[in-house]
PDB file of N, CA, C and O in Angstrom:
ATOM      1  N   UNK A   1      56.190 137.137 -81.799  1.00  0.00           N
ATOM      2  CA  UNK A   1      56.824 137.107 -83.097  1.00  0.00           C
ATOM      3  C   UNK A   1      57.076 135.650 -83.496  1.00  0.00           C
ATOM      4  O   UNK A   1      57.569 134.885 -82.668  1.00  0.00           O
ATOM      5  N   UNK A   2      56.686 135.135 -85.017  1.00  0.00           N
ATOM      6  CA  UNK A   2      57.063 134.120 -85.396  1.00  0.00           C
ATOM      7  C   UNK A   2      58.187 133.635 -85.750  1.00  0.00           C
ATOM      8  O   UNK A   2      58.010 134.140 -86.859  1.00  0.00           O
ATOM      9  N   UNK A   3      59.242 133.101 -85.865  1.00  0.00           N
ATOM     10  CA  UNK A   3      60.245 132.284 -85.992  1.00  0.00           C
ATOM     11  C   UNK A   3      60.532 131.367 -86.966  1.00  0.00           C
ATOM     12  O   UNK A   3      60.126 130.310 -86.482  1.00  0.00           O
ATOM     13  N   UNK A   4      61.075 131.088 -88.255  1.00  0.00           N
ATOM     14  CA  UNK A   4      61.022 129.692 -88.544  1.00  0.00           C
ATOM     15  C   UNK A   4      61.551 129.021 -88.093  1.00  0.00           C
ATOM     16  O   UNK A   4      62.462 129.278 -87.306  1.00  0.00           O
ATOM     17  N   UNK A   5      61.097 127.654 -88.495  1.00  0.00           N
ATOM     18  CA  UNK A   5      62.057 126.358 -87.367  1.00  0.00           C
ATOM     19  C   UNK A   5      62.909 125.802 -88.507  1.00  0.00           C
ATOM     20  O   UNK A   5      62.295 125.128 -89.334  1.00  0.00           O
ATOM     21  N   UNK A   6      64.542 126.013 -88.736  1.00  0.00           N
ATOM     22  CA  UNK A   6      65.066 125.216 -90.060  1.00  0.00           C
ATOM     23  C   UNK A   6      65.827 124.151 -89.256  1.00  0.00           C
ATOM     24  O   UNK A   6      66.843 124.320 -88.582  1.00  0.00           O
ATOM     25  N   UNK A   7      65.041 122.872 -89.490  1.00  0.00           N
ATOM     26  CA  UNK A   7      65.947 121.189 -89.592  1.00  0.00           C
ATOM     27  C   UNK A   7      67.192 121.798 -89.594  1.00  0.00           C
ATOM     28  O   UNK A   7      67.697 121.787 -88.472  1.00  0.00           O
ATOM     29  N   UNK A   8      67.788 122.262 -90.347  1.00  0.00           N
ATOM     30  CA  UNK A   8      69.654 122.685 -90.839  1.00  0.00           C
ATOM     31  C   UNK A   8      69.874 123.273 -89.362  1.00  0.00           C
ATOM     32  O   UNK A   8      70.383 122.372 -88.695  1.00  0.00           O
ATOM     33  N   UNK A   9      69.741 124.116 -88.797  1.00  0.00           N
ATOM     34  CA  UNK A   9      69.965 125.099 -87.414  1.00  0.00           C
ATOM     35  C   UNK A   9      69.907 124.328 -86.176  1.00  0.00           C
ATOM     36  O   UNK A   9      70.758 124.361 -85.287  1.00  0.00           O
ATOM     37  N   UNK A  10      68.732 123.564 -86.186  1.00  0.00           N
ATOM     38  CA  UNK A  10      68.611 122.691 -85.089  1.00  0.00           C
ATOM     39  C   UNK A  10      69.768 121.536 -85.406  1.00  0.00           C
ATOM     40  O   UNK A  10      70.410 121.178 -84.418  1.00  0.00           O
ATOM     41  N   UNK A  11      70.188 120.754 -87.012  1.00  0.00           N
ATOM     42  CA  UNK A  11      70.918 120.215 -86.544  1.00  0.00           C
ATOM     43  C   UNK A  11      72.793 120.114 -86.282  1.00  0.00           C
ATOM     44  O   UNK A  11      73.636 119.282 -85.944  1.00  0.00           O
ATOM     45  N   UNK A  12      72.717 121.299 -86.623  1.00  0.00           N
ATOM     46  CA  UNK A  12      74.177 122.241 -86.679  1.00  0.00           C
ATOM     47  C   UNK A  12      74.462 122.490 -84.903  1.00  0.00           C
ATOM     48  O   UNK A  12      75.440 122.035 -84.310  1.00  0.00           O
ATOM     49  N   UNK A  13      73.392 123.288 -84.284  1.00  0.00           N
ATOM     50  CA  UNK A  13      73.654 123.675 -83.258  1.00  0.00           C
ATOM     51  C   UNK A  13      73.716 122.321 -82.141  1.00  0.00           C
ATOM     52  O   UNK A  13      74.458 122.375 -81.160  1.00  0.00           O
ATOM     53  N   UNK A  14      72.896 121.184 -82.405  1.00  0.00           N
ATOM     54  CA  UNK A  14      73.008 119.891 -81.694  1.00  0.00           C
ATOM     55  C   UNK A  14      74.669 119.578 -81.536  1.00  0.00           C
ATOM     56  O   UNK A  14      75.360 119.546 -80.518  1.00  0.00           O
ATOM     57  N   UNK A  15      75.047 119.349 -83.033  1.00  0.00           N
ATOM     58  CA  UNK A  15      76.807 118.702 -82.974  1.00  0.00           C
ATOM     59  C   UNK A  15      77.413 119.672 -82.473  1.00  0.00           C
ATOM     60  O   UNK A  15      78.280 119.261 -81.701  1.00  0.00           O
ATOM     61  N   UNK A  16      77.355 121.431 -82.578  1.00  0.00           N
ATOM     62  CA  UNK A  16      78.105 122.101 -81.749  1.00  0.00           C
ATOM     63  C   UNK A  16      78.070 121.944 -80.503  1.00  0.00           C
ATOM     64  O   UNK A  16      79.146 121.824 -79.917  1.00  0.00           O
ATOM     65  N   UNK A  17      76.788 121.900 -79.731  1.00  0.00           N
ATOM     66  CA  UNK A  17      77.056 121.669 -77.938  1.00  0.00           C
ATOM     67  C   UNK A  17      77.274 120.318 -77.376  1.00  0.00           C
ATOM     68  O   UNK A  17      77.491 120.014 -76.203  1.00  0.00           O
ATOM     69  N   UNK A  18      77.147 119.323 -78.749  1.00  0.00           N
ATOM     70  CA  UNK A  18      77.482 118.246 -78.061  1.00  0.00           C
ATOM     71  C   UNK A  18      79.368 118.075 -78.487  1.00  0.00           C
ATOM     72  O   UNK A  18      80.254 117.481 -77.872  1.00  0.00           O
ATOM     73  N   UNK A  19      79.418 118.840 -79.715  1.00  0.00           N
ATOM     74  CA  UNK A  19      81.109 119.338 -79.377  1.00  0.00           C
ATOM     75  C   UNK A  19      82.044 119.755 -78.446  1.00  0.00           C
ATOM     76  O   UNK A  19      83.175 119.297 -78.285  1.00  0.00           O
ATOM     77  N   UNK A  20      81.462 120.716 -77.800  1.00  0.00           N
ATOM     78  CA  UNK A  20      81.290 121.692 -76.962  1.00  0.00           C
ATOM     79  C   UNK A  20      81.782 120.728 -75.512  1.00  0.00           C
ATOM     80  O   UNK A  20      82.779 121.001 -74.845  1.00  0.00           O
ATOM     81  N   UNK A  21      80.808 119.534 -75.216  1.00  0.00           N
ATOM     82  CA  UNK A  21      80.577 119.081 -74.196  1.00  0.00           C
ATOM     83  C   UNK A  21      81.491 117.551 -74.530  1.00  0.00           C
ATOM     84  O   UNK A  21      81.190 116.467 -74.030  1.00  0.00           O
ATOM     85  N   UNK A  22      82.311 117.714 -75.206  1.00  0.00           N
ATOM     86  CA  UNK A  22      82.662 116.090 -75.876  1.00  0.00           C
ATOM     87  C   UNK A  22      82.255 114.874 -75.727  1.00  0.00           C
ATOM     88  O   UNK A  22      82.843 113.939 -75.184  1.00  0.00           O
ATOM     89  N   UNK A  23      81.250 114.898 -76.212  1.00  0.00           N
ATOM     90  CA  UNK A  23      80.441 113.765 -76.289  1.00  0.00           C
ATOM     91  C   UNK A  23      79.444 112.967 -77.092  1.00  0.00           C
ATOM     92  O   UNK A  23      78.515 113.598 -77.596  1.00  0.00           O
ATOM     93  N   UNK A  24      79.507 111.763 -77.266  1.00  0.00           N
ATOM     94  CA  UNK A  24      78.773 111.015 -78.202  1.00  0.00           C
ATOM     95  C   UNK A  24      77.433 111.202 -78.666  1.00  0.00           C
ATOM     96  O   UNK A  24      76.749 111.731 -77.791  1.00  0.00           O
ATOM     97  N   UNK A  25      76.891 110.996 -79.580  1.00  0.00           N
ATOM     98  CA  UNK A  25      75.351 110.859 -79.719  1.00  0.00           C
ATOM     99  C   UNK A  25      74.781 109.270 -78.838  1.00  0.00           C
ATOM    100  O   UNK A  25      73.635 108.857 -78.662  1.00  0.00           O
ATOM    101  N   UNK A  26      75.990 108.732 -78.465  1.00  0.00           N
ATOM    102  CA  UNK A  26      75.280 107.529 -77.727  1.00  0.00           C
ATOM    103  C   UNK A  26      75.136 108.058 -75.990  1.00  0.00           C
ATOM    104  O   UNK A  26      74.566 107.420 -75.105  1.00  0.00           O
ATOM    105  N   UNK A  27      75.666 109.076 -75.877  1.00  0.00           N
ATOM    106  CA  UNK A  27      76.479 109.534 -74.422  1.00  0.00           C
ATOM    107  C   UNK A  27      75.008 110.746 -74.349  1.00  0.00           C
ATOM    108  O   UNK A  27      74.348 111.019 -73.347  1.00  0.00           O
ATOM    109  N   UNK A  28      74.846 111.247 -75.644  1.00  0.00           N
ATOM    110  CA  UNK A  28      73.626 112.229 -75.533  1.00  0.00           C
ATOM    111  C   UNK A  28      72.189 111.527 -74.970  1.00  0.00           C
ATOM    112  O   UNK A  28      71.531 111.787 -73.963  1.00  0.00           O
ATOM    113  N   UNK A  29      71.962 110.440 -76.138  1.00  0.00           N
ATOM    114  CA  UNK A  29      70.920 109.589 -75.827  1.00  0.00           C
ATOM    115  C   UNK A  29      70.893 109.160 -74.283  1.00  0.00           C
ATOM    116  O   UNK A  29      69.854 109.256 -73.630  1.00  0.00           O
ATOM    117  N   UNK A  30      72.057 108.696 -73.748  1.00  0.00           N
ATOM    118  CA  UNK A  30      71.610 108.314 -72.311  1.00  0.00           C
ATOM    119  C   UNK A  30      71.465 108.985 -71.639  1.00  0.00           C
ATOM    120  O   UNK A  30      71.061 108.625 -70.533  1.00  0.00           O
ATOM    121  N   UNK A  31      71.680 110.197 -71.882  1.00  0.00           N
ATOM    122  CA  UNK A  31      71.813 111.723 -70.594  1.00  0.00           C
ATOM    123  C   UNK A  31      70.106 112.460 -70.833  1.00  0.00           C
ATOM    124  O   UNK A  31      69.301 112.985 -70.064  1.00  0.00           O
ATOM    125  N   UNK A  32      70.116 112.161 -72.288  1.00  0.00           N
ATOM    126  CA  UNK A  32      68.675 112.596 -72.675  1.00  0.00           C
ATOM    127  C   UNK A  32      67.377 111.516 -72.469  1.00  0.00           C
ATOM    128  O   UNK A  32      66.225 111.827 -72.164  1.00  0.00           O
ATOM    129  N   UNK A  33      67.808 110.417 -72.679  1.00  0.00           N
ATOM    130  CA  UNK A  33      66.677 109.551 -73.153  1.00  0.00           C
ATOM    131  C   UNK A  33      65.914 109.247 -74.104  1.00  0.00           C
ATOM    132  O   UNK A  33      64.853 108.622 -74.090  1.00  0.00           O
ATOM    133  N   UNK A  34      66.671 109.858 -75.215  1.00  0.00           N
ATOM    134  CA  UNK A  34      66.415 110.390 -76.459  1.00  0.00           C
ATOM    135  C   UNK A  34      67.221 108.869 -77.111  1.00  0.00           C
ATOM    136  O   UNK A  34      68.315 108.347 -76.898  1.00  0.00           O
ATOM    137  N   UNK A  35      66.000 108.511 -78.020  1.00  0.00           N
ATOM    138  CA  UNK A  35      66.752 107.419 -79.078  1.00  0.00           C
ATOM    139  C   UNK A  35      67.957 107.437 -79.813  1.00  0.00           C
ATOM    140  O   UNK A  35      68.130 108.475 -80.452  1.00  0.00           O
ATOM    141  N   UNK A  36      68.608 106.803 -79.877  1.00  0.00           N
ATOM    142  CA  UNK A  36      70.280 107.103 -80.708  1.00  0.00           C
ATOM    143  C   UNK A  36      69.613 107.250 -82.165  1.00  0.00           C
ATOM    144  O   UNK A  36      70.123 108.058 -82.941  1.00  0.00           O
ATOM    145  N   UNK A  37      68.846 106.736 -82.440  1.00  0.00           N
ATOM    146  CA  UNK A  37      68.104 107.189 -83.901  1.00  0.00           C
ATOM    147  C   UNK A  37      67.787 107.759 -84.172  1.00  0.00           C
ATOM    148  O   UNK A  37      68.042 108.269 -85.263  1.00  0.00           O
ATOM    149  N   UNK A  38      66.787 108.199 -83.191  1.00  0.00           N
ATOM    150  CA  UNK A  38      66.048 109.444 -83.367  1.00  0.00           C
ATOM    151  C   UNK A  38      67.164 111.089 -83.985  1.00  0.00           C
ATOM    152  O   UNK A  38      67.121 111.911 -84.901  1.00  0.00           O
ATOM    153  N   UNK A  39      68.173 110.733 -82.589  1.00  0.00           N
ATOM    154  CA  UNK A  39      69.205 111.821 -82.135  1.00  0.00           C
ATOM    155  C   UNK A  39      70.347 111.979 -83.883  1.00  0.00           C
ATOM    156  O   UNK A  39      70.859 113.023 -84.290  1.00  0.00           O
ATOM    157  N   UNK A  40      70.432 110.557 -84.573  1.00  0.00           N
ATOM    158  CA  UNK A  40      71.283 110.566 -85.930  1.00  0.00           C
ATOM    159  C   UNK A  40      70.309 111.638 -86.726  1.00  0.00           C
ATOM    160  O   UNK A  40      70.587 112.726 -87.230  1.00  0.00           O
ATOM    161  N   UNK A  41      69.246 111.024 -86.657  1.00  0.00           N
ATOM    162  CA  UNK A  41      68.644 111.769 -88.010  1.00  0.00           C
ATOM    163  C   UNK A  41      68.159 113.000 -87.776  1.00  0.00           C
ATOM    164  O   UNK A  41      67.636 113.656 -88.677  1.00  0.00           O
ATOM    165  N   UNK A  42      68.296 113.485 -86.415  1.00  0.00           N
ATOM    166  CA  UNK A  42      68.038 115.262 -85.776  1.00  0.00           C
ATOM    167  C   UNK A  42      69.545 115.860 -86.095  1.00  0.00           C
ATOM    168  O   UNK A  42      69.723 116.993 -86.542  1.00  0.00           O
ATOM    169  N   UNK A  43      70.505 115.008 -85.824  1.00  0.00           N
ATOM    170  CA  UNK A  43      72.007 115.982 -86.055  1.00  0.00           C
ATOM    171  C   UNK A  43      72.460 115.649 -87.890  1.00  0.00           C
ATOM    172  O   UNK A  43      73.351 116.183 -88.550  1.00  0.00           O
ATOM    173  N   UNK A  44      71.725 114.867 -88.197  1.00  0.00           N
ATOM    174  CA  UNK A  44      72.090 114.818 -89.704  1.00  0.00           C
ATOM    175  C   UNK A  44      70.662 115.786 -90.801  1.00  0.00           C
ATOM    176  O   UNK A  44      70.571 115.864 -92.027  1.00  0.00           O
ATOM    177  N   UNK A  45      69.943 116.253 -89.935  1.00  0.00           N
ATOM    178  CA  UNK A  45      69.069 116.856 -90.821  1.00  0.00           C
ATOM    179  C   UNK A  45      67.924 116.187 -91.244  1.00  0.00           C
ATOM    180  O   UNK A  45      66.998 116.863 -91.692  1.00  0.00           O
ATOM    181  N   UNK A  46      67.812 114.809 -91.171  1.00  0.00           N
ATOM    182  CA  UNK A  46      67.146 113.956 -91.837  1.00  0.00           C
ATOM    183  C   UNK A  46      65.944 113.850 -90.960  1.00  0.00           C
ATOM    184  O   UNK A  46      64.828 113.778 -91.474  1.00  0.00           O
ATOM    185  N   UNK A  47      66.067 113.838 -89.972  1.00  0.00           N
ATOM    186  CA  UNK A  47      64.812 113.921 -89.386  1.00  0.00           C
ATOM    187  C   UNK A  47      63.983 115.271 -88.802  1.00  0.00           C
ATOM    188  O   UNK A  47      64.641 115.961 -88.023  1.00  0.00           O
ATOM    189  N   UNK A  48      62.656 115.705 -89.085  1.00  0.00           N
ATOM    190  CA  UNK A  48      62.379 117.173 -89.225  1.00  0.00           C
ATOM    191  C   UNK A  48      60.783 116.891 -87.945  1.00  0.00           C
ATOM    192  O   UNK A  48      60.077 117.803 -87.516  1.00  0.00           O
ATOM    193  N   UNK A  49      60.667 115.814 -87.711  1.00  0.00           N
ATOM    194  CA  UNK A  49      59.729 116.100 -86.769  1.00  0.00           C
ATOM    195  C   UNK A  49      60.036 115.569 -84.953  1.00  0.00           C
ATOM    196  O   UNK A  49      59.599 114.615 -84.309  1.00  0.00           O
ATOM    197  N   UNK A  50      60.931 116.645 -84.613  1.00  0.00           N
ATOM    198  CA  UNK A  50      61.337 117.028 -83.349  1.00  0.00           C
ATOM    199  C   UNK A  50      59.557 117.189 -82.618  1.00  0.00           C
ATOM    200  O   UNK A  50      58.522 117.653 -83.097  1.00  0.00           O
ATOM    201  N   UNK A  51      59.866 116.582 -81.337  1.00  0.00           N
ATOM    202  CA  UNK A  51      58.364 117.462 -80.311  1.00  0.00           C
ATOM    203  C   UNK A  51      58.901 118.144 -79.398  1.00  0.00           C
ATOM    204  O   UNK A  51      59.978 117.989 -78.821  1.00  0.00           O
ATOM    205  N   UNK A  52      58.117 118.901 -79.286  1.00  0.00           N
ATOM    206  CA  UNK A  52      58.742 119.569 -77.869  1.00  0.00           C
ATOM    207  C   UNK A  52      59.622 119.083 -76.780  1.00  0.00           C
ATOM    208  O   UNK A  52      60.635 119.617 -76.328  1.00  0.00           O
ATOM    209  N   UNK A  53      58.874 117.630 -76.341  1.00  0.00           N
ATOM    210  CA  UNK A  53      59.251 116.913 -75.374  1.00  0.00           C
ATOM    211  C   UNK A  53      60.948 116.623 -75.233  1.00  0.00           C
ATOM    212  O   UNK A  53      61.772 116.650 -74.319  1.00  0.00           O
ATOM    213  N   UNK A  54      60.953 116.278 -76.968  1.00  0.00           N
ATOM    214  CA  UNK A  54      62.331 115.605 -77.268  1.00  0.00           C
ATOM    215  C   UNK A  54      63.417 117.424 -76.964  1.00  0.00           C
ATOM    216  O   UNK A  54      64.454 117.522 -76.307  1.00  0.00           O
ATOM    217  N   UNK A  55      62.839 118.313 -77.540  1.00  0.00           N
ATOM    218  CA  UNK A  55      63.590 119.176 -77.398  1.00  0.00           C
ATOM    219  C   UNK A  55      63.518 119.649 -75.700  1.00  0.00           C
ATOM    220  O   UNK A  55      64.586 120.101 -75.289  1.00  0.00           O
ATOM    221  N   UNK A  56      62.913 119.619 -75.157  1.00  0.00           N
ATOM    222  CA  UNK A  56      63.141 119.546 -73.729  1.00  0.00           C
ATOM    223  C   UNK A  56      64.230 118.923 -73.408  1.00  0.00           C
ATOM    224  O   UNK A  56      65.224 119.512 -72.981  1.00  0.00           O
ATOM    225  N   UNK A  57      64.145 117.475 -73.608  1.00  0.00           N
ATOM    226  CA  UNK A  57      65.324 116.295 -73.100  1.00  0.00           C
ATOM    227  C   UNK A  57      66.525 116.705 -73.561  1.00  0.00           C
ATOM    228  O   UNK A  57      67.597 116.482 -72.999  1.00  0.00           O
ATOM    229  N   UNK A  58      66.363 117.343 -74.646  1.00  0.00           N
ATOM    230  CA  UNK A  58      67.697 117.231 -75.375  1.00  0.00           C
ATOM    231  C   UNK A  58      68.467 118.697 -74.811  1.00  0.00           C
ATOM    232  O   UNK A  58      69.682 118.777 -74.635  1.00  0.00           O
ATOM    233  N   UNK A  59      67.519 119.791 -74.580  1.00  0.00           N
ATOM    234  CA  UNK A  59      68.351 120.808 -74.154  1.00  0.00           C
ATOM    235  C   UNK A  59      68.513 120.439 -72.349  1.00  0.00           C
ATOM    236  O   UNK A  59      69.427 120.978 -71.725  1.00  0.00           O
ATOM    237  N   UNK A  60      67.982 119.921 -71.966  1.00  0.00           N
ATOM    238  CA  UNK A  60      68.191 119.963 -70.601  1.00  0.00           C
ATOM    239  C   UNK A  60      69.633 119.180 -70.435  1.00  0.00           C
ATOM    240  O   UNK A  60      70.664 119.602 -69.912  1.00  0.00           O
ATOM    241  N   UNK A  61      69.411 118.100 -70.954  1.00  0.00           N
ATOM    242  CA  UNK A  61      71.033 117.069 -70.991  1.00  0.00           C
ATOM    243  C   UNK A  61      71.870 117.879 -71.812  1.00  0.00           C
ATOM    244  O   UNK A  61      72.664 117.170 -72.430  1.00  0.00           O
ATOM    245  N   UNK A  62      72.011 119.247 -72.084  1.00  0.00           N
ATOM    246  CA  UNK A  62      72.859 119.802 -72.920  1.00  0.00           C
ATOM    247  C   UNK A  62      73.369 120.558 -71.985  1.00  0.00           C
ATOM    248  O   UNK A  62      74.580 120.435 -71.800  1.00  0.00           O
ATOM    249  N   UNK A  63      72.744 121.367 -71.289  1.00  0.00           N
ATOM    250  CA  UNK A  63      72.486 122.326 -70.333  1.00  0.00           C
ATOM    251  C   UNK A  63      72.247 123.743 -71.158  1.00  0.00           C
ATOM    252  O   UNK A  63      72.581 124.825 -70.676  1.00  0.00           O
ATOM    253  N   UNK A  64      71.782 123.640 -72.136  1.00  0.00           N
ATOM    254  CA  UNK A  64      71.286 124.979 -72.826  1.00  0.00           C
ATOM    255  C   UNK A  64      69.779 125.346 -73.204  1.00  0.00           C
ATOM    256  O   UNK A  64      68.925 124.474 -73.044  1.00  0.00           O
ATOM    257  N   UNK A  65      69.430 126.552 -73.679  1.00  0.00           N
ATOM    258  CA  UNK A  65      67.751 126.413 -73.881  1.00  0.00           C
ATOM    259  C   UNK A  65      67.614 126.066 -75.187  1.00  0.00           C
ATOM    260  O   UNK A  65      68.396 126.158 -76.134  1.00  0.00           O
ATOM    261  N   UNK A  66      65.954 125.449 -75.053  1.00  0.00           N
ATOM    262  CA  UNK A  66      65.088 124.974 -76.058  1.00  0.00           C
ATOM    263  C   UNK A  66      65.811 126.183 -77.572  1.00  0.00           C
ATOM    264  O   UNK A  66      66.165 125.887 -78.713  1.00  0.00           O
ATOM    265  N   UNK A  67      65.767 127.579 -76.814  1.00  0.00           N
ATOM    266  CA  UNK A  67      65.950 128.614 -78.044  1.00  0.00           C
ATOM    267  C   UNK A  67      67.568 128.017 -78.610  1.00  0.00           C
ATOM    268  O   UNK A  67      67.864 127.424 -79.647  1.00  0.00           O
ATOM    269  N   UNK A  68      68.224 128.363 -77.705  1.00  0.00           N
ATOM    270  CA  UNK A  68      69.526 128.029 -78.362  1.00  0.00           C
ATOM    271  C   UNK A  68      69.421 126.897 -79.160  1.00  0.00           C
ATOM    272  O   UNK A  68      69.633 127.258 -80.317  1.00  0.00           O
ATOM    273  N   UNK A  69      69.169 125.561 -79.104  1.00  0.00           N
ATOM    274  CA  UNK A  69      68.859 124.680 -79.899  1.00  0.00           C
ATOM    275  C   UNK A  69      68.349 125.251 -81.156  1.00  0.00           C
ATOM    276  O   UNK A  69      68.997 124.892 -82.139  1.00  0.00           O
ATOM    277  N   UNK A  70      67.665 125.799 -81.319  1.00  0.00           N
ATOM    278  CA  UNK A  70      66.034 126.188 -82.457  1.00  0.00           C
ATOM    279  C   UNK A  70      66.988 127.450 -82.937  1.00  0.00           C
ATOM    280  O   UNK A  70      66.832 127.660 -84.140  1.00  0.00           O
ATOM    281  N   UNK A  71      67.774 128.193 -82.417  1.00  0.00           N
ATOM    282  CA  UNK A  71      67.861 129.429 -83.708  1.00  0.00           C
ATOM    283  C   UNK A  71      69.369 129.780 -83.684  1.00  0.00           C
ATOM    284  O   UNK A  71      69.820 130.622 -84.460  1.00  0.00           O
TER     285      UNK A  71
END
């Protein structure tokens, strides 16, 4: 089954687990390896071309799945 992918969801659910986990987007980036830039414009919406890879990093340093991120 297909899925859409909405920018808005992915970047709603980012600030919730990094709420969740109290912690920075600078504190994310180092746990992830994920650019602090990259990581602004994924939790502000502004940026819409996520790769897999990054969503790997980012749910693993979250401790949640790729899905939870995405829907």
């Amino acid at each position: 089954m297909y899925r859409e992918i909405k920018p808005e969801k992915l970047s709603a659910n980012l600030r919730s687990e990094r709420s969740k986990l109290n912690i920075t987007i600078e504190e994310l980036s180092f746990r992830s390896g994920v650019n602090t830039n990259t990581l602004t414009g994924l939790s502000n919406g502004k940026n819409t071309g996520c790769t897999l890879s990054t969503l790997n990093k980012l749910a693993h340093a979250l401790d949640v799945s790729i899905e939870e991120l995405l829907y």
